[in-house]
C-alpha positions as CSV (number, residue, x, y, z in Angstrom):
1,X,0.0,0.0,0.0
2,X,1.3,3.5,-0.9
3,X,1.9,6.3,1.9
4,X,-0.6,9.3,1.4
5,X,0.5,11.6,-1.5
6,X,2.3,8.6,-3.4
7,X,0.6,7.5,-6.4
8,X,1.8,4.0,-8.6
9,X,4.1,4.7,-11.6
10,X,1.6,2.6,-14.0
11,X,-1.8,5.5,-12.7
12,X,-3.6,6.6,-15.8
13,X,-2.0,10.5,-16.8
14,X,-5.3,11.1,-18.4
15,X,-6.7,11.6,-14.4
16,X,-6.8,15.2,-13.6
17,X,-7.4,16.2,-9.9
18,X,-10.8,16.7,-9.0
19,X,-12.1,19.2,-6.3
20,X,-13.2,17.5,-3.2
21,X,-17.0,16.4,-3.2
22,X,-17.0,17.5,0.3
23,X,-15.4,21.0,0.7
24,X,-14.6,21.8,-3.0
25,X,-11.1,22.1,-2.0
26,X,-8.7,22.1,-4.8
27,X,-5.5,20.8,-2.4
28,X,-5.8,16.8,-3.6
29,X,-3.7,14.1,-3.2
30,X,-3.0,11.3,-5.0
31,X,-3.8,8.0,-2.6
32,X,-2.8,5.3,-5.0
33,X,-5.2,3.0,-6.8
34,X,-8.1,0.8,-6.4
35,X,-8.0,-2.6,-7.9
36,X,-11.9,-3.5,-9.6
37,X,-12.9,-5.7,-12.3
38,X,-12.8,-3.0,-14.6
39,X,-9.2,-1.8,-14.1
40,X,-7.3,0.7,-11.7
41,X,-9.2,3.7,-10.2
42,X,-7.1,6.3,-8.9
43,X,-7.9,7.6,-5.1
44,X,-7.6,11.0,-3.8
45,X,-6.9,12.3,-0.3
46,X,-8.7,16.0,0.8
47,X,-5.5,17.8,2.3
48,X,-8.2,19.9,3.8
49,X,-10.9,18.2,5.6
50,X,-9.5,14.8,5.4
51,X,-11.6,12.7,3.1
52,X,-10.7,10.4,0.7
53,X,-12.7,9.3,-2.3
54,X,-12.8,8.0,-6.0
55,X,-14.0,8.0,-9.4
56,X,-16.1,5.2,-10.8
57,X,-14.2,5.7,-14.3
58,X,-10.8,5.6,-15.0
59,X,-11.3,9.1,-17.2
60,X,-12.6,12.4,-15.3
61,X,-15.2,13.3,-17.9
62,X,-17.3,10.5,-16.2
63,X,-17.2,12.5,-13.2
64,X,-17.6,11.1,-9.7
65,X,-20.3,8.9,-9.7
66,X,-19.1,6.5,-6.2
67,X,-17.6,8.5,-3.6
68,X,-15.9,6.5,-0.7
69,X,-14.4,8.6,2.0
70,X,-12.6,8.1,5.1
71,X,-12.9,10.5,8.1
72,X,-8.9,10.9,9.3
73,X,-9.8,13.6,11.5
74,X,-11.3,13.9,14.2
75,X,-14.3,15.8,15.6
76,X,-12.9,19.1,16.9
77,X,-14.7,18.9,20.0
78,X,-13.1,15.2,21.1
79,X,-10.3,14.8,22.9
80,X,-8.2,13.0,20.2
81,X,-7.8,16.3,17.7
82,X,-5.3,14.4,15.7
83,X,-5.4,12.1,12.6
84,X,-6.8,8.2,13.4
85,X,-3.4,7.3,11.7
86,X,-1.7,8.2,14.8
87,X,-3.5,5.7,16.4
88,X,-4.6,2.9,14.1
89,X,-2.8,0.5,11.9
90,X,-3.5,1.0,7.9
91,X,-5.9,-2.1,8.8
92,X,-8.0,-0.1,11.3
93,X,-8.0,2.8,9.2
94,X,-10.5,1.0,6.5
95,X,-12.7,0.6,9.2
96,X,-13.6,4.2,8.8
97,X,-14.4,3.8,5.0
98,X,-17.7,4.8,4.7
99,X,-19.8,5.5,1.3
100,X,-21.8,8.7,0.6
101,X,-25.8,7.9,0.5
102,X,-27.4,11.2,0.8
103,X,-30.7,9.4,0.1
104,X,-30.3,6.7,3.2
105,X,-29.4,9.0,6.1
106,X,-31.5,9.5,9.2
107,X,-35.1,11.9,8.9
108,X,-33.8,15.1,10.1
109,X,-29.8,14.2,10.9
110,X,-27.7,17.5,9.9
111,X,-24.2,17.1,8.6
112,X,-22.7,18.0,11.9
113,X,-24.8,15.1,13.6
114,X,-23.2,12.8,10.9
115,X,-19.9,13.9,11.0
116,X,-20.2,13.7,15.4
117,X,-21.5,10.1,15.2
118,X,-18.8,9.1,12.5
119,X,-16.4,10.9,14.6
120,X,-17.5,9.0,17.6
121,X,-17.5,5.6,15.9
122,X,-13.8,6.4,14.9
123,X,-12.8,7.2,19.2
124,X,-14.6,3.9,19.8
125,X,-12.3,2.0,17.2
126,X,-9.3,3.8,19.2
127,X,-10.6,2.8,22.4
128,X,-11.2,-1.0,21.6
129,X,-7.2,-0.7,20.4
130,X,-5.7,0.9,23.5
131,X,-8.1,-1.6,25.6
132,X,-5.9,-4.2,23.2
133,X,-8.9,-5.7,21.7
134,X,-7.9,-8.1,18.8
135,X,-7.7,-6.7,15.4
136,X,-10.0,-8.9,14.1
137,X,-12.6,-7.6,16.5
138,X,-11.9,-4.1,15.8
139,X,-12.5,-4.8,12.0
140,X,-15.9,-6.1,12.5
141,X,-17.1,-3.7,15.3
142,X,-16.6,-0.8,13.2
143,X,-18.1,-3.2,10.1
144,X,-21.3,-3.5,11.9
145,X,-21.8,0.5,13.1
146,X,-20.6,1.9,9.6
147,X,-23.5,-0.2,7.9
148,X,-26.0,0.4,10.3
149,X,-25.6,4.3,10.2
150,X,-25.3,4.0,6.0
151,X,-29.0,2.2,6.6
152,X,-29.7,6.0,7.9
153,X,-30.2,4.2,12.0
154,X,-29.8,6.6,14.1
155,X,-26.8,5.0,16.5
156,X,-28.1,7.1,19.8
157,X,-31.5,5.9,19.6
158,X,-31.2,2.0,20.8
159,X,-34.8,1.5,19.9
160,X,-34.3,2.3,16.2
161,X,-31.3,-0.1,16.3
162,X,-33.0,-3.0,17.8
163,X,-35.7,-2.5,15.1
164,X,-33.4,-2.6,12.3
165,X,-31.5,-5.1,13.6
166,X,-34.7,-7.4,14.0
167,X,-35.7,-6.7,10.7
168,X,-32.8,-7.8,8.9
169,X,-33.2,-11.3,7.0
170,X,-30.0,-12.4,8.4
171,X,-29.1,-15.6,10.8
172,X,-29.4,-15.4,14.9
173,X,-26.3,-15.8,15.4
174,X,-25.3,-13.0,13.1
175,X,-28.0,-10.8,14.6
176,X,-26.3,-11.5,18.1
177,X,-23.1,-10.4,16.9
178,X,-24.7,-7.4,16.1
179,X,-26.3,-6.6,19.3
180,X,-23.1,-7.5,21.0
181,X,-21.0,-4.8,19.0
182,X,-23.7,-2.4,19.9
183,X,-24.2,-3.3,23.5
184,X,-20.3,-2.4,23.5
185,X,-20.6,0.9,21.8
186,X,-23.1,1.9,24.2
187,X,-21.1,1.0,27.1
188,X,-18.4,3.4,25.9
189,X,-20.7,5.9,25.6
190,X,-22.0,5.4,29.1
191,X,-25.5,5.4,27.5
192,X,-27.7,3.0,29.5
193,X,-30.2,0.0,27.5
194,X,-32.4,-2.4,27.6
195,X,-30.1,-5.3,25.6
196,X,-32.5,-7.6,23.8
197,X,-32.6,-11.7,25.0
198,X,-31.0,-12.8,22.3
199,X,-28.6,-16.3,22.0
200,X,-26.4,-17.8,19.9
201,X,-27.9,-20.9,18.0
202,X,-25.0,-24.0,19.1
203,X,-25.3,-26.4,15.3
204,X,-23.0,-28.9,14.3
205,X,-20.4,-27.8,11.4
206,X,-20.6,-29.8,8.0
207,X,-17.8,-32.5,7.4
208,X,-17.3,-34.0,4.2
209,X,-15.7,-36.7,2.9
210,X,-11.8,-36.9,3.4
211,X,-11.5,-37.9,-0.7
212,X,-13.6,-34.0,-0.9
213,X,-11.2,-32.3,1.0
214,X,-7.6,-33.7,-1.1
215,X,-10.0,-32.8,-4.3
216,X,-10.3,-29.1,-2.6
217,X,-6.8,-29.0,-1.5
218,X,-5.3,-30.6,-4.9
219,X,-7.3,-28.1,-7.4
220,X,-6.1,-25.2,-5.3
221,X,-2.9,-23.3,-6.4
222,X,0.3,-24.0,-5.4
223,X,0.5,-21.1,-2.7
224,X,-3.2,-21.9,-1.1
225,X,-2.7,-25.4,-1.6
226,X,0.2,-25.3,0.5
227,X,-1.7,-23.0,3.7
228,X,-5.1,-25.8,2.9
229,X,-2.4,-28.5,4.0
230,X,-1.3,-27.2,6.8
231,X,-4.7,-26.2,8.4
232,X,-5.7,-29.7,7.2
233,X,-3.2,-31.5,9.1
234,X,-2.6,-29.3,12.4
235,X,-6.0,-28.6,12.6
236,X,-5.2,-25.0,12.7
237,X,-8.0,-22.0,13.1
238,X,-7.3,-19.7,9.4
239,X,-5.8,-17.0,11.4
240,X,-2.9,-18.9,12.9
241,X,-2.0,-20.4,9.7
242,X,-2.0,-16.9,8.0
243,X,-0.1,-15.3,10.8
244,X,2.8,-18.0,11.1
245,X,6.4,-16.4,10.9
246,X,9.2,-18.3,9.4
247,X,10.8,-18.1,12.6
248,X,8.1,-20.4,14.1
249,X,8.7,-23.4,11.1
250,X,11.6,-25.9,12.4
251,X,12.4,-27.9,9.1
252,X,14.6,-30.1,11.7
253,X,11.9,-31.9,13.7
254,X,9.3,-30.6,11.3
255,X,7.4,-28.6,13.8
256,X,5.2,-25.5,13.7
257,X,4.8,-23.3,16.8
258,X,1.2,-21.9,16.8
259,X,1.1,-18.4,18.7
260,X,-2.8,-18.4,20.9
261,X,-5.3,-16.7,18.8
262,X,-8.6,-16.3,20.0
263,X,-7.6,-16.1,23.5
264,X,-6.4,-20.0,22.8
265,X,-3.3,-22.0,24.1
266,X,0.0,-21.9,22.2
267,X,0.9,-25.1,20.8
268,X,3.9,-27.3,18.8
269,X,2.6,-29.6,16.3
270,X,4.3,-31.8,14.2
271,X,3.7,-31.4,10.1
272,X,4.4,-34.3,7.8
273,X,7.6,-34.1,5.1
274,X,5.1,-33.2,2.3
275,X,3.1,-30.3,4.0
276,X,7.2,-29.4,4.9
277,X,8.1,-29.7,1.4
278,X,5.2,-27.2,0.1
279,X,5.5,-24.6,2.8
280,X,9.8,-24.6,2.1
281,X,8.8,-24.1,-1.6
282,X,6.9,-20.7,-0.9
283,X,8.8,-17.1,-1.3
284,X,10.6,-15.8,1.6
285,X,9.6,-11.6,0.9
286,X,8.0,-11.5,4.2
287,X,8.7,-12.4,7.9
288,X,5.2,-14.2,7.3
289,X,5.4,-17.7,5.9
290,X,2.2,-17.0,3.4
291,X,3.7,-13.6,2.7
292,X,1.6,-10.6,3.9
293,X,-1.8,-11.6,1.8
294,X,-4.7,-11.0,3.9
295,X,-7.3,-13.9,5.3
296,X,-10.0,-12.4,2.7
297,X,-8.0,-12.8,0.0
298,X,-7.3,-16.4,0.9
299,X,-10.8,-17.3,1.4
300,X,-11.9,-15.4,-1.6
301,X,-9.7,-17.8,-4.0
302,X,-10.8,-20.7,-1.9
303,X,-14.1,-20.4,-2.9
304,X,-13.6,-19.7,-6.5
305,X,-11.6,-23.4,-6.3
306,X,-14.4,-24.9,-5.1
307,X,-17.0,-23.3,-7.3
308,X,-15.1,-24.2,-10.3
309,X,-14.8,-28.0,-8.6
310,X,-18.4,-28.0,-8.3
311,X,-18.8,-27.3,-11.7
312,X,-16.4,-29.7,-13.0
313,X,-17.7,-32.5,-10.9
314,X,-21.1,-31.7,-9.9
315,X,-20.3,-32.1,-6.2
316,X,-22.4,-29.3,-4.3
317,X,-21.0,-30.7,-1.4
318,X,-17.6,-29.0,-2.1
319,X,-18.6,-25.7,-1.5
320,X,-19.9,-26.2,1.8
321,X,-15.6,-26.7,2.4
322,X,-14.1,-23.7,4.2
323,X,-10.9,-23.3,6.1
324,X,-12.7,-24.4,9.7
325,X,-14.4,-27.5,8.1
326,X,-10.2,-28.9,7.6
327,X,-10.3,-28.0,11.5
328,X,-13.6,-29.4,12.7
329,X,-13.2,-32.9,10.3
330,X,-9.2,-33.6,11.7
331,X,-10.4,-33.1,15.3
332,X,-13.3,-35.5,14.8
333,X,-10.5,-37.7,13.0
334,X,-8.5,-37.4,16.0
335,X,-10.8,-38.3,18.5
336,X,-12.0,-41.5,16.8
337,X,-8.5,-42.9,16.0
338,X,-8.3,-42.6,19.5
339,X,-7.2,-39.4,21.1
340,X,-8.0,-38.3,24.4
341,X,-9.8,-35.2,25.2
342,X,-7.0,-33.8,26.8
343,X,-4.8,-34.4,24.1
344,X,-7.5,-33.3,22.0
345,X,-7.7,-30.0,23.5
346,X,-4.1,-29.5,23.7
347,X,-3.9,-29.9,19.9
348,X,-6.8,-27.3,18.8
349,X,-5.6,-25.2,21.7
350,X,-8.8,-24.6,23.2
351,X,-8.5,-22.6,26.3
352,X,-12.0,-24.7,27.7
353,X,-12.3,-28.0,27.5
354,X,-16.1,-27.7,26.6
355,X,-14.9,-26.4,23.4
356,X,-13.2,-29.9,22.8
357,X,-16.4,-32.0,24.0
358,X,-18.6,-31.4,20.9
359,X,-15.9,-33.8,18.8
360,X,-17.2,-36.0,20.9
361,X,-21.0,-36.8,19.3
362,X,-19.8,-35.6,16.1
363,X,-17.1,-38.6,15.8
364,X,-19.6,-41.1,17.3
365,X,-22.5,-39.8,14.7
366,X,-20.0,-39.8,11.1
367,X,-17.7,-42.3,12.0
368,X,-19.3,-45.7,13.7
369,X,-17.1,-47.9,15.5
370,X,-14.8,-49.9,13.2
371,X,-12.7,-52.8,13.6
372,X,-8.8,-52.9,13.8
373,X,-7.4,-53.2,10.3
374,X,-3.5,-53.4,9.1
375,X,-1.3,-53.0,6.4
376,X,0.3,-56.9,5.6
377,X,4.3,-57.4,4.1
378,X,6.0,-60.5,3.9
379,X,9.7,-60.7,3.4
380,X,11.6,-63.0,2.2
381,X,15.2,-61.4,3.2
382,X,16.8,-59.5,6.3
383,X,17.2,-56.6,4.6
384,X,13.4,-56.3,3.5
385,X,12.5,-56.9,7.2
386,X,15.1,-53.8,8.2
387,X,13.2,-51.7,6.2
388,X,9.4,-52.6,7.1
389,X,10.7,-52.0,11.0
390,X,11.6,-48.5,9.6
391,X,8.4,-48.1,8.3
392,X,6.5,-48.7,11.5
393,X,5.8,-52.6,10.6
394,X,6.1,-55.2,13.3
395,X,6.7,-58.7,13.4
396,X,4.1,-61.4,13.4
397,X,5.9,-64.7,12.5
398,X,7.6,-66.9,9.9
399,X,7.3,-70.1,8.4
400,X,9.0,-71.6,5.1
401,X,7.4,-69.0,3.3
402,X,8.9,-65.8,4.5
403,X,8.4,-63.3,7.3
404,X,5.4,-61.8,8.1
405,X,4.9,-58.3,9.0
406,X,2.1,-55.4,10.0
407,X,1.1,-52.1,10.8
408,X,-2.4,-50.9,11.8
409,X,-4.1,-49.2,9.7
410,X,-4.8,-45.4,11.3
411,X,-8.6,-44.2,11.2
412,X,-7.9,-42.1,8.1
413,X,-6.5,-44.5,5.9
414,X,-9.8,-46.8,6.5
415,X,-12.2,-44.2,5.7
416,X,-10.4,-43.2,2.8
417,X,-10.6,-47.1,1.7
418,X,-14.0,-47.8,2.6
419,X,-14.8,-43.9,0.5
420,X,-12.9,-45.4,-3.0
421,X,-13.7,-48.4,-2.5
422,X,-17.6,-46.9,-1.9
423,X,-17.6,-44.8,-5.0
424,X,-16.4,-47.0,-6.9
């Protein structure tokens, strides 16, 4: 991302500065470009009052037909007079993006009142970041308040919230999320009100077939294939996989340190040589392993993988596959093949057990009970024999025939079996 005034060398020369939708002030500055389906659209930064917009259309005759604007000043009247970049990451800044929609704002709200609430919404964002809320959190917090005041809700009045919130033709849980955002906005504003009963609706996540997830993981590029294998085999959360520092991967004994996310355990967990192989493969231009790509973007390309999979095999199932479903299907897996909770717990780093005890009904409910199966050799040779020890085989017996050696089977290599052989 550019700094403020810094345009890209490959910006359309045909742009020519545009006064500010705003003010009308004349003192613009380049803010770099916007990446859309339809090519590059150059931003521009108000030197004056602060906000930053852009042209639909790469050529200024089309005039300014989208205006998104970010408020990097505060309200003169709070007691953080200085720009939100002081305080916020480039991250948090995009939390104040807002879009100008004259048409949806409150019955009666002035500019000033707009500009106030905004202004409040951006001391709120800098409060939850000195409080050292996660980043994550912040993000969607000021997600949920920008769209409910571009819905034209008027944020003071709680009734009006709890209306439109009700309204929406959105999930429970979703709606909670909400209400919790808001509950914690009023808190800050030391405005008292009647919260809604409102809880979260417990369901069980969707776990496909192991054969589903290599086709989701294969198809993928080389880059996302490579962060799908790890979550698939450490049973990683998305954001611990995307934040993992190079520093943290020990080729050695093939081990990942996992920092706690999610107010979770940290954790060392053991990769195979393949998912080594792939993740040694990847460019080193970051301190991050999977360079400094957000979450989004990750997901975003997973589920173009999986639409074009569907497509290709006419498996709707595959796009029901997202980066938890790796997590939730390898902990089941775990748990069956005979993990113990503690273990268990240990492994997805869940701070509270209870977490870990909803593997429990899931692994019972997919997976029935199945016997003890094993992988056969028979050798003829000491030398074949060394080699099956090295392998994990163990000894059984002999006769004039050979040696006879085995390994038990582990619960992922039956299912997969009893899946091929199944489709077949």
């Amino acid at each position: 991302m550019t700094e403020l005034g810094v345009g890209f060398k490959d910006e359309p020369t045909s742009l020519s500065p545009p006064s500010c939708p705003e003010c009308t002030s004349q003192k613009i500055w380049k803010d770099g470009l916007r990446r859309t389906r339809l090519g590059d659209v150059q931003r521009w930064l108000c030197k004056k009052c602060g906000f930053r917009f852009s042209k639909s259309g790469l050529s200024s005759s089309e005039g300014v037909q989208k205006v998104h604007r970010q408020i990097l000043n505060c309200d003169q009247t709070s007691p953080y007079n200085r720009q939100v970049g002081e305080f916020l990451t480039e991250d948090s800044k995009n939390l104040a993006t807002v879009e100008t929609r004259i048409q949806e704002k409150a019955a009666g709200a002035t500019e000033a009142d707009l500009a106030t609430i905004k202004g409040d919404i951006i001391n709120f964002l800098i409060y939850l970041k000195n409080q050292q809320y996660p980043e994550n959190t912040i993000k969607v917090y000021g997600r949920i308040l920008e769209n409910l005041l571009r819905k034209g809700v008027d944020l003071l009045n709680s009734e009006a919230v709890k209306h439109s919130i009700a309204n929406e033709e959105t999930s429970t849980n979703t709606k909670a999320s909400k209400l919790c955002a808001y509950a914690r906005f009023m808190r800050w504003k030391q405005i008292p009100w009647e919260q809604p009963r409102m809880s979260r609706e417990e369901k069980d996540p969707f776990l496909p077939q192991i054969s589903e997830v290599d086709q989701a993981i294969s198809a993928s590029g080389w880059k996302l294939r490579a962060f799908l294998q790890l979550i698939w085999e450490c049973a990683l959360r998305g954001i611990e996989a995307n934040e993992l520092l190079w520093e943290e991967l020990d080729q050695v004994s093939r081990t990942v340190r996992i920092r706690p996310r999610k107010r979770g355990n940290p954790r060392t967990l053991r990769i195979s040589e393949k998912c080594l192989r792939m993740l040694m493969a990847l460019p080193r231009n970051s301190p991050k392993v999977f360079g400094n790509s957000t979450l989004t973007s990750k997901r975003t390309s997973f589920e173009l993988t999986r639409k074009r999979l569907v497509r290709q095999l006419g498996n709707p199932r595959l796009e029901q596959i997202h980066f938890h479903t790796l997590r939730h299907l390898r902990a089941t897996i775990w748990y069956r093949s005979g993990v113990d909770l503690k273990t268990l717990q240990e492994r997805l780093g869940h701070k509270n057990i209870t977490h870990t005890f909803r593997y429990i009904h899931i692994a019972e409910a997919l997976f029935p009970e199945m016997p003890d199966e094993y992988f056969t050799r028979v050798t003829a040779t000491l030398k074949e024999g060394e080699l099956l020890v090295q392998q994990g085989f163990e000894f059984v017996g002999k006769d004039e025939s050979g040696c006879l050696w085995r390994k038990k089977k582990t619960y992922e290599d039956v299912v997969k079996e009893r899946e091929i052989s199944e489709n077949s």
